[in-house]
C-alpha positions in Angstrom: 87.1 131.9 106.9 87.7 134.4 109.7 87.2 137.9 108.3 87.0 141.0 110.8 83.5 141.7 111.0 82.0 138.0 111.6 80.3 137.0 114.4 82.9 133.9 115.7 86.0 136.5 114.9 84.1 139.4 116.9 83.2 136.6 120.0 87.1 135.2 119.9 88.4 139.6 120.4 85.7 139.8 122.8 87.3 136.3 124.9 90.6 137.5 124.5 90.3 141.0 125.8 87.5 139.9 128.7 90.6 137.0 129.2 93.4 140.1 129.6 91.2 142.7 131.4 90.4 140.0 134.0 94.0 138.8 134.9 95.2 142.1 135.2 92.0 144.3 137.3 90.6 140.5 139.2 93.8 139.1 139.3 96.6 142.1 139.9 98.5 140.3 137.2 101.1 143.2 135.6 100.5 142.8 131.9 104.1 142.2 131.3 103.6 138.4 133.5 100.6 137.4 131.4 101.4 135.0 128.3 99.9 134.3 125.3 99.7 130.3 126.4 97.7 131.7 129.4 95.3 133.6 127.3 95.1 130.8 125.3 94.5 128.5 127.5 92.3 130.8 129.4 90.1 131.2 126.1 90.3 128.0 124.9 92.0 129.0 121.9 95.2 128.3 119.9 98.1 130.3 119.7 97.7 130.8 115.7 94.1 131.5 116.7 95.4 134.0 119.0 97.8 135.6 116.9 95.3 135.9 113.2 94.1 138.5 116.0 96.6 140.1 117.4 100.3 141.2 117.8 100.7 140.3 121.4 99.4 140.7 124.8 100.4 144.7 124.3 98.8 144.8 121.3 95.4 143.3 122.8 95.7 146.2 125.9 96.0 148.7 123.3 93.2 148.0 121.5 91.0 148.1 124.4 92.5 151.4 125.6 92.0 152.5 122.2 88.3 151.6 122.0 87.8 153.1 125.3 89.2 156.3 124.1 87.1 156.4 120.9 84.0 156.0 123.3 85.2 159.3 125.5 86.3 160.8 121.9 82.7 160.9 120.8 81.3 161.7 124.4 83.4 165.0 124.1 82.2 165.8 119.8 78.9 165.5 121.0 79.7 167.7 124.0 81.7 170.6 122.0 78.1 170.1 119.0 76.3 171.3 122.1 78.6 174.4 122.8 80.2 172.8 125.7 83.7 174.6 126.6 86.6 173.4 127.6 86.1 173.5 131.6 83.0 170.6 130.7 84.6 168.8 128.4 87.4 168.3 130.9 84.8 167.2 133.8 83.2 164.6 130.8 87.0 163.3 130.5 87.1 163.1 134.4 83.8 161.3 134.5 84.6 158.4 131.9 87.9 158.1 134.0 86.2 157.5 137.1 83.5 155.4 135.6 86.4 153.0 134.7 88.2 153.9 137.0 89.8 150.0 137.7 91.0 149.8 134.3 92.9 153.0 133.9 94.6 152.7 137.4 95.9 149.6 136.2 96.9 150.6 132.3 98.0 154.1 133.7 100.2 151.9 136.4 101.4 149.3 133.6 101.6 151.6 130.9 101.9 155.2 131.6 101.0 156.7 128.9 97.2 157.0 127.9 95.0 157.8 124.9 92.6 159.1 126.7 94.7 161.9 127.5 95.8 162.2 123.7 92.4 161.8 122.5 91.6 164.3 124.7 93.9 166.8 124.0 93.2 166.4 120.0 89.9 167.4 120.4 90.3 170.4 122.1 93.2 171.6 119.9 90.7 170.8 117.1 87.7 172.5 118.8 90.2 175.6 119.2 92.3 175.3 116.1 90.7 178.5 114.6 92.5 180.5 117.4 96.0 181.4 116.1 99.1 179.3 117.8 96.0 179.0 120.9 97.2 182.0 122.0 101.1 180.9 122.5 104.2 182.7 120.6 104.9 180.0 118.4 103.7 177.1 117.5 107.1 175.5 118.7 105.4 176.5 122.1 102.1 174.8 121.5 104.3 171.8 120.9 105.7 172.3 123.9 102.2 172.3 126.1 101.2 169.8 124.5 103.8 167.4 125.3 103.9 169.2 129.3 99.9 168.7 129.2 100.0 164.6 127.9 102.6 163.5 130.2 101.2 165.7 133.5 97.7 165.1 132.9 98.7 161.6 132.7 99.9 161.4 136.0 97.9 164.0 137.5 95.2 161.4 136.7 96.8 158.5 138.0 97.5 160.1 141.4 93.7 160.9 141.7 92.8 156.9 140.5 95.2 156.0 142.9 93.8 157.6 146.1 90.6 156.1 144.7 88.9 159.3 142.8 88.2 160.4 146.2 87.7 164.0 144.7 85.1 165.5 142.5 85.9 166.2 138.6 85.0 169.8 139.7 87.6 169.7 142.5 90.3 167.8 140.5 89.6 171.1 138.2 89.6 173.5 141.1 93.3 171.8 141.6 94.4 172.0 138.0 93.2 176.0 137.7 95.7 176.7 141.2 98.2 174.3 139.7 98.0 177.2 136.5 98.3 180.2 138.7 101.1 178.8 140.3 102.9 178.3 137.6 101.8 181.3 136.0 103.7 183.2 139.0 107.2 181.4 138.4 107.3 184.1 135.7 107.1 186.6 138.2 110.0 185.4 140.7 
């Protein structure tokens, strides 16, 4: 019977995603180009084997970038139960990024659009929630930076991944804080 938590299920999510990881960081193989009859094949699997565990070949990255962002989601809780601020739990996002640094360049490339950054961004609007509106007008304005921090952040990220992380988490900060006075000075123009 192939229930979710056995050990021949877990070992055939484990092939599959090792399988998928592997064409696209080895091989440079966009995700949209790899099959399910290469998986399988790959795996030595069949396609109904394939499919009792997942979607599609989509469905397979999202999982891992899902479980990758669970792991920096609890890096971070534990983080803000120390008292960590948002400055360090920024640099801990930075550090996970760069510690895996091949996959995201390729999922932010294929995909671009990452968890990560949502995951992120969740737990610091939970960490601040207490603060009313997180000191915008509205909250149709927090709405707003949310939306302007996912999708920048997201790229801001895959520009530094794609001159190889050449800069520190501290000075990818140091960038982001000019980045804010600059933009903070439009209003003054």
């Amino acid at each position: 019977m192939n229930k979710k938590g056995n050990r021949q299920t877990q070992e055939t999510d484990e092939k599959i995603v090792r399988a998928v990881t592997g064409m696209m960081a080895r091989e440079h193989i966009p995700i949209s180009k790899i099959t399910v009859s290469e998986i399988c094949s790959r795996c030595g699997i069949h396609r109904s084997t394939f499919y009792a565990h997942y979607l599609d070949i989509y469905d397979v990255a999202e999982k891992v970038e899902k479980t990758m962002a669970e792991k920096l989601g609890e890096t971070i809780r534990d983080k803000i139960q120390e008292g960590a601020g948002a400055r360090e739990c920024f640099l801990t996002s930075l550090d996970f990024i760069r510690e895996y640094r091949e996959f995201y360049l390729l999922y932010f490339e294929q995909m671009r659009y990452s968890e990560v950054i949502n995951t992120s961004w969740d737990l610091l609007r939970e960490k601040w929630s207490e603060e009313e509106n997180y000191g915008f007008s509205s909250m149709k304005m927090v709405e707003y930076h949310g939306a302007f921090m996912l999708h920048g952040m997201t790229s801001f990220i895959l520009l530094w991944l794609e001159k190889g992380c050449e800069e520190t988490p501290e000075e990818l900060l140091g960038y982001l804080l000019e980045i804010s006075e600059a933009l903070y000075k439009i209003k003054e123009w």
